[in-house]
ChimeraX commands (.cxc) that place a marker at each C-alpha (Angstrom):
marker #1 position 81.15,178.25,124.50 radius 0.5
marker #1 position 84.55,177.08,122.97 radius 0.5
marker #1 position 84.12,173.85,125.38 radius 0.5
marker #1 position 80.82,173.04,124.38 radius 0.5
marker #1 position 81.66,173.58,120.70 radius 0.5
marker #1 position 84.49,171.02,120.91 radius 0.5
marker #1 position 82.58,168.78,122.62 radius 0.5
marker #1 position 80.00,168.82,120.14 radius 0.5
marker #1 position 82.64,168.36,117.87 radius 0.5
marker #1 position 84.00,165.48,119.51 radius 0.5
marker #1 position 80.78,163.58,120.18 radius 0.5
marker #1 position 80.89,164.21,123.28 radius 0.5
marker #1 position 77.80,166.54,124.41 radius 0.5
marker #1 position 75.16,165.48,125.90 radius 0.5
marker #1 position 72.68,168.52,125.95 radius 0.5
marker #1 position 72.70,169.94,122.57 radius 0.5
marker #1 position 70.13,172.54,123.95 radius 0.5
marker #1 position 72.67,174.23,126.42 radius 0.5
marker #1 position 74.68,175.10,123.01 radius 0.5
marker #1 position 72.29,177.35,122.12 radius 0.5
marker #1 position 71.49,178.70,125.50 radius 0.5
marker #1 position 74.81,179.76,126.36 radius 0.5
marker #1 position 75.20,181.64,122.60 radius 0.5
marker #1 position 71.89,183.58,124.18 radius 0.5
marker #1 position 73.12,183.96,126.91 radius 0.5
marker #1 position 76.27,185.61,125.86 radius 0.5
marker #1 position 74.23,187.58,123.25 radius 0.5
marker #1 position 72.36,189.12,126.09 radius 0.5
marker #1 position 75.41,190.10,127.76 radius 0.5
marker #1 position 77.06,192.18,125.33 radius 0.5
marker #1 position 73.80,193.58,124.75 radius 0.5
marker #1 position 73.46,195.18,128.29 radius 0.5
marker #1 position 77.17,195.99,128.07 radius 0.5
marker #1 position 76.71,197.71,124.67 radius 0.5
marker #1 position 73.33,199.71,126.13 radius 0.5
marker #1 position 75.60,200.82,129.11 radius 0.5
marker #1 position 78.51,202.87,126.59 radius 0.5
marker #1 position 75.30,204.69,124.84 radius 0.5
marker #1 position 73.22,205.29,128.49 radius 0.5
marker #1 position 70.32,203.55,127.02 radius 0.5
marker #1 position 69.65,200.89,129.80 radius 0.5
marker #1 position 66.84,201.14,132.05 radius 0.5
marker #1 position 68.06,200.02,135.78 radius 0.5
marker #1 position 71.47,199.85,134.93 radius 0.5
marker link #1:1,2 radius 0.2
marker link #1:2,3 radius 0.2
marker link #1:3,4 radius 0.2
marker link #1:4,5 radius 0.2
marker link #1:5,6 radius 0.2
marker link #1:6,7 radius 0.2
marker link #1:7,8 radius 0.2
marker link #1:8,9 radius 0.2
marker link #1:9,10 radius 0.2
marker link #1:10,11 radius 0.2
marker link #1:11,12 radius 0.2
marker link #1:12,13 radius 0.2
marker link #1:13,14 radius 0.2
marker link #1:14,15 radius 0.2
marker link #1:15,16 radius 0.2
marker link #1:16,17 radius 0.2
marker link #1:17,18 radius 0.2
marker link #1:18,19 radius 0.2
marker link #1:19,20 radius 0.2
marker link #1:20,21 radius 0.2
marker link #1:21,22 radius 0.2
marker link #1:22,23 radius 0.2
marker link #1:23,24 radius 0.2
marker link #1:24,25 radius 0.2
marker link #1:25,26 radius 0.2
marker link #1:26,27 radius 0.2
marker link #1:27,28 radius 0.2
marker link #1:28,29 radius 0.2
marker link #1:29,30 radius 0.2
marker link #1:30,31 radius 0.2
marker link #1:31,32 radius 0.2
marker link #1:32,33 radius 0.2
marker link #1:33,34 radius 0.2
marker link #1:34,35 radius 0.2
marker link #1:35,36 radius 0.2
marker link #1:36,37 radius 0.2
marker link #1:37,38 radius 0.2
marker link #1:38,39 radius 0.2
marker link #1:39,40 radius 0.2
marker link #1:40,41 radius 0.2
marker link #1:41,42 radius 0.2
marker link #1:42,43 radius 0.2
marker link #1:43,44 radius 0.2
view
């Protein structure tokens, strides 16, 4: 993410999409992670 900030930064980006898809994408990680400490998750 820190790459494809400075890149963005730098004008030098070419998919402005994948920005967003990897701040999902992390999202969703900690998310599982986080269900895991309380024992929510389904097929953990």
């Amino acid at each position: 993410l820190f790459n494809l900030r400075f890149q963005a930064a730098t004008g030098q980006l070419e998919s402005h999409g994948r920005l967003g898809a990897v701040r999902k994408e992390i999202a969703r990680i900690y998310t599982v992670i986080r269900e895991r400490e309380l024992g929510i998750g389904g097929a953990a």
